[in-house]
PyMOL commands that place a pseudoatom at each C-alpha (Angstrom):
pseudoatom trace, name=CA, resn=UNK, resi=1, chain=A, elem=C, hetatm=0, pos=[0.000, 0.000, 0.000]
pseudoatom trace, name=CA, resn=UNK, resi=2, chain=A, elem=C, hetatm=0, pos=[1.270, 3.682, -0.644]
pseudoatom trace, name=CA, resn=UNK, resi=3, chain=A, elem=C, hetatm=0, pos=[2.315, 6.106, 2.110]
pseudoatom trace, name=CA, resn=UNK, resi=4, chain=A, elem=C, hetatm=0, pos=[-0.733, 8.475, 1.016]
pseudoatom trace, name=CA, resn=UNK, resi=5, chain=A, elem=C, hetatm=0, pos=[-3.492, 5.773, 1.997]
pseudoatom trace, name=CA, resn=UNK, resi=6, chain=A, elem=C, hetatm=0, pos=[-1.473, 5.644, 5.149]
pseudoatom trace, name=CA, resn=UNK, resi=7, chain=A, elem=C, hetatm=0, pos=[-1.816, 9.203, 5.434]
pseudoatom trace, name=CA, resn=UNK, resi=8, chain=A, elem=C, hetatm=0, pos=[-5.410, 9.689, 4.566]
pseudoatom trace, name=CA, resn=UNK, resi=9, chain=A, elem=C, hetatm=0, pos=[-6.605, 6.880, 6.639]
pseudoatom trace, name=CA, resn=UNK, resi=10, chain=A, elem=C, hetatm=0, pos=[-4.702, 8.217, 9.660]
pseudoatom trace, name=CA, resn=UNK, resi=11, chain=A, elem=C, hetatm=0, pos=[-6.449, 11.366, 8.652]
pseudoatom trace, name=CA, resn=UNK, resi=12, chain=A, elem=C, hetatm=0, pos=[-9.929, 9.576, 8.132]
pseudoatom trace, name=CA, resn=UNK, resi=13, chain=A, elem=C, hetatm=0, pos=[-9.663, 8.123, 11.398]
pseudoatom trace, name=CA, resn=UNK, resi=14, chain=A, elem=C, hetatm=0, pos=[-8.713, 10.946, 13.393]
pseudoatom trace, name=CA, resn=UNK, resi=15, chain=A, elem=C, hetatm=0, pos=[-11.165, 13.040, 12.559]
pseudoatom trace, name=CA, resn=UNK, resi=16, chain=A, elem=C, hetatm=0, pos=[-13.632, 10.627, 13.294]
pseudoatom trace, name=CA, resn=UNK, resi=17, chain=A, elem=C, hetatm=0, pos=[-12.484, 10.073, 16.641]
pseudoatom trace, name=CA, resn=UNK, resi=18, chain=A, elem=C, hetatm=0, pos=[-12.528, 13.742, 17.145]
pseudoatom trace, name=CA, resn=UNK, resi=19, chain=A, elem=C, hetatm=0, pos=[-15.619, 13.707, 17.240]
pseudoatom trace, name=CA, resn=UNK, resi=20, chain=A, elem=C, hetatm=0, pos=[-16.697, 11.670, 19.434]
pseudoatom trace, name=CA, resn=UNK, resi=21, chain=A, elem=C, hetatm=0, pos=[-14.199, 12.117, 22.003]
pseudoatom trace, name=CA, resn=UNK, resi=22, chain=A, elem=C, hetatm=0, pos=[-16.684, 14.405, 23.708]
pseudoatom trace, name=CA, resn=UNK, resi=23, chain=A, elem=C, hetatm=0, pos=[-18.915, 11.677, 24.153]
pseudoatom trace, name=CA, resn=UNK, resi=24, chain=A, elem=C, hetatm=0, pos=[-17.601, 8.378, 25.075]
pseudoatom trace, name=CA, resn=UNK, resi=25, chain=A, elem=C, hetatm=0, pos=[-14.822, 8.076, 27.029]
pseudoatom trace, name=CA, resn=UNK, resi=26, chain=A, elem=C, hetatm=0, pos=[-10.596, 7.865, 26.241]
pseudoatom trace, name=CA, resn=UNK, resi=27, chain=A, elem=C, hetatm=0, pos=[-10.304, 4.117, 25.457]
pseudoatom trace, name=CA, resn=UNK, resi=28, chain=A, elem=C, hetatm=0, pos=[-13.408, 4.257, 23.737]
pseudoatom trace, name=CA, resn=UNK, resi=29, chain=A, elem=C, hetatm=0, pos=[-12.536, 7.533, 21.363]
pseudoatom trace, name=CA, resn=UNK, resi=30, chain=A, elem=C, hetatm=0, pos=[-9.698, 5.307, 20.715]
pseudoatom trace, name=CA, resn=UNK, resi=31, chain=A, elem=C, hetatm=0, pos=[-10.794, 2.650, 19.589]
pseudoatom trace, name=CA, resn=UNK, resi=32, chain=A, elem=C, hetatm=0, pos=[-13.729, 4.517, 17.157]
pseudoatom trace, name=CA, resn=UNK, resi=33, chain=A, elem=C, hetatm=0, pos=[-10.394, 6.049, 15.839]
pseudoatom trace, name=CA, resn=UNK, resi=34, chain=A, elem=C, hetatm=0, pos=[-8.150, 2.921, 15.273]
pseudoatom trace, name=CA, resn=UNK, resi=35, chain=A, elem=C, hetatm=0, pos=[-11.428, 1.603, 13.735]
pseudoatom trace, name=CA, resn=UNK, resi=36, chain=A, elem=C, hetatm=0, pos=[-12.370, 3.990, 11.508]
pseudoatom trace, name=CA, resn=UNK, resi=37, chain=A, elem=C, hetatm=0, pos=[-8.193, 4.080, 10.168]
pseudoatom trace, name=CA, resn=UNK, resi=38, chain=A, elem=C, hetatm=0, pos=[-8.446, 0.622, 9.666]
pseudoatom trace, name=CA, resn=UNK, resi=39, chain=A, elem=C, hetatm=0, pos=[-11.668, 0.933, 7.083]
pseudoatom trace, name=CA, resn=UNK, resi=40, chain=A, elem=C, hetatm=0, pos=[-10.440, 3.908, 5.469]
pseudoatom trace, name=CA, resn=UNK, resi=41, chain=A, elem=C, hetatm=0, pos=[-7.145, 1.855, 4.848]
pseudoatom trace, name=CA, resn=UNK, resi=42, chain=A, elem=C, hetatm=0, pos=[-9.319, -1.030, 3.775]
pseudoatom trace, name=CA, resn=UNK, resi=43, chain=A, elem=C, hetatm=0, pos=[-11.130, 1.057, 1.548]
pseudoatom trace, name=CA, resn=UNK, resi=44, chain=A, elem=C, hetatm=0, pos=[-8.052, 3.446, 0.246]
pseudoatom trace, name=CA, resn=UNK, resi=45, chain=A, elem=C, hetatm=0, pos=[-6.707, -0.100, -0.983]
pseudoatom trace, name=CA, resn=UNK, resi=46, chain=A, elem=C, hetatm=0, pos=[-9.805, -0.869, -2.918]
pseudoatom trace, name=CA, resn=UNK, resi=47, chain=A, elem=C, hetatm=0, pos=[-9.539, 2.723, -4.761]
pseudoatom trace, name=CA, resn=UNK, resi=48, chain=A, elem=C, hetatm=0, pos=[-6.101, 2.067, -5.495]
pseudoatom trace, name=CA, resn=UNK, resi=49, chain=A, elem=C, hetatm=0, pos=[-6.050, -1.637, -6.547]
pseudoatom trace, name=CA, resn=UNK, resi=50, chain=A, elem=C, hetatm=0, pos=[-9.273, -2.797, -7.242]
pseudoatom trace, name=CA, resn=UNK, resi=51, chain=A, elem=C, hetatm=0, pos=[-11.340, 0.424, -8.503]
pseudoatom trace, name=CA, resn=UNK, resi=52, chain=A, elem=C, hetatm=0, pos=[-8.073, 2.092, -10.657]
pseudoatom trace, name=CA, resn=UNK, resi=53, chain=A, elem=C, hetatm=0, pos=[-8.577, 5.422, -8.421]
pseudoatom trace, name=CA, resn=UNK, resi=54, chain=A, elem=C, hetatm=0, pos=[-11.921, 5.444, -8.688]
pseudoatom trace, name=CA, resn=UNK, resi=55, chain=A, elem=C, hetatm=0, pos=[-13.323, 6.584, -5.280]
pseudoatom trace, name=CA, resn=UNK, resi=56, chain=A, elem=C, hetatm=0, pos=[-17.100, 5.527, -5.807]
pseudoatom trace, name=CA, resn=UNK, resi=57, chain=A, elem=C, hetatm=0, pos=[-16.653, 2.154, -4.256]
pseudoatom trace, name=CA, resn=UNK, resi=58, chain=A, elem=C, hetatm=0, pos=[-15.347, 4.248, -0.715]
pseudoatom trace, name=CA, resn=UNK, resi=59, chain=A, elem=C, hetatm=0, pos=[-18.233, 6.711, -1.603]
pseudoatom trace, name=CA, resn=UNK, resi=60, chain=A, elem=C, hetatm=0, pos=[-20.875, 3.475, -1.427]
pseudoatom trace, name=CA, resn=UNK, resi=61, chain=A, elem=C, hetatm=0, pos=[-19.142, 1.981, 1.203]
pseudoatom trace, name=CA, resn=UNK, resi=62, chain=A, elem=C, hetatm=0, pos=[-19.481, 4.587, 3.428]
pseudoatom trace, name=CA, resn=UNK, resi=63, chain=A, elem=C, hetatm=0, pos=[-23.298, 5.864, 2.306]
pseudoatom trace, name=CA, resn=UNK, resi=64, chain=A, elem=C, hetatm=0, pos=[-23.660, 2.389, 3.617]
pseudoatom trace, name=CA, resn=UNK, resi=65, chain=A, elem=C, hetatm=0, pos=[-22.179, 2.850, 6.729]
pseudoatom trace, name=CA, resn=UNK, resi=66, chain=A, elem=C, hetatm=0, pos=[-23.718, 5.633, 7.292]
pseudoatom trace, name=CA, resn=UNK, resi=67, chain=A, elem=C, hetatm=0, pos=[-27.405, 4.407, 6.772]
pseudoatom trace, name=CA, resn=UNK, resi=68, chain=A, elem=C, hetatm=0, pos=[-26.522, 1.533, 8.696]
pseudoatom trace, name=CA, resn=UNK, resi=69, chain=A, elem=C, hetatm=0, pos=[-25.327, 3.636, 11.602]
pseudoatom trace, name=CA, resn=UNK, resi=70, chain=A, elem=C, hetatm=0, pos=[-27.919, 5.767, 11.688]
pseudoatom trace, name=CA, resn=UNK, resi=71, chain=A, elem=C, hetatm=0, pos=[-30.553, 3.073, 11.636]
pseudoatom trace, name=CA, resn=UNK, resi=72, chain=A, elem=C, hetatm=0, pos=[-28.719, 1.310, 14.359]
pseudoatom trace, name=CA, resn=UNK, resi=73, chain=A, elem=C, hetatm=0, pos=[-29.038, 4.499, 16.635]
pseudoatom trace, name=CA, resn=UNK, resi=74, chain=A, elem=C, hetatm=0, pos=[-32.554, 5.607, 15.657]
pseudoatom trace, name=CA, resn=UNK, resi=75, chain=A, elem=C, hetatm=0, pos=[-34.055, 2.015, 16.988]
pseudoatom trace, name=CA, resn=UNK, resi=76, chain=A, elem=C, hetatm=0, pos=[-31.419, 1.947, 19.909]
pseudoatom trace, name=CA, resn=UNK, resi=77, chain=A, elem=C, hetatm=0, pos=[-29.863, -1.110, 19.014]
pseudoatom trace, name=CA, resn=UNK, resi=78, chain=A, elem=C, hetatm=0, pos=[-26.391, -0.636, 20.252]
for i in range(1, 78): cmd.bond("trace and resi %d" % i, "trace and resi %d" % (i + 1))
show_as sticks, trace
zoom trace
């Protein structure tokens, strides 16, 4: 993998943790972080490799996630 999927999904992920860490506590901001740079590695790789730079699949991906999430929250099932 390339240093700049490195760098975005360190990016990715710490913006994401930002914020929440208002919200949860430390190990859990964390962990939403280290989560969150893990898909956006996952899904820089697909861009690069699988999609020829294309960045719809990431774009479906996370609509997905997204929808997901919020369906998750609006019936409280986490």
């Amino acid at each position: 993998m390339s240093a700049a999927n490195y760098v975005q999904s360190i990016i990715f992920g710490l913006m994401h943790g930002a914020m929440f860490l208002k919200y949860v506590n430390s190990f859990t901001g964390v962990a939403i972080t280290f989560f969150t740079m893990t898909i956006a590695c996952w899904m820089g790789y697909i861009n690069e490799k699988k999609a020829d730079g294309s960045i719809l699949p990431s774009i479906a991906i996370h609509a997905v996630a997204n929808i997901f999430s919020g369906l998750v929250a609006a019936f409280t099932l986490i």
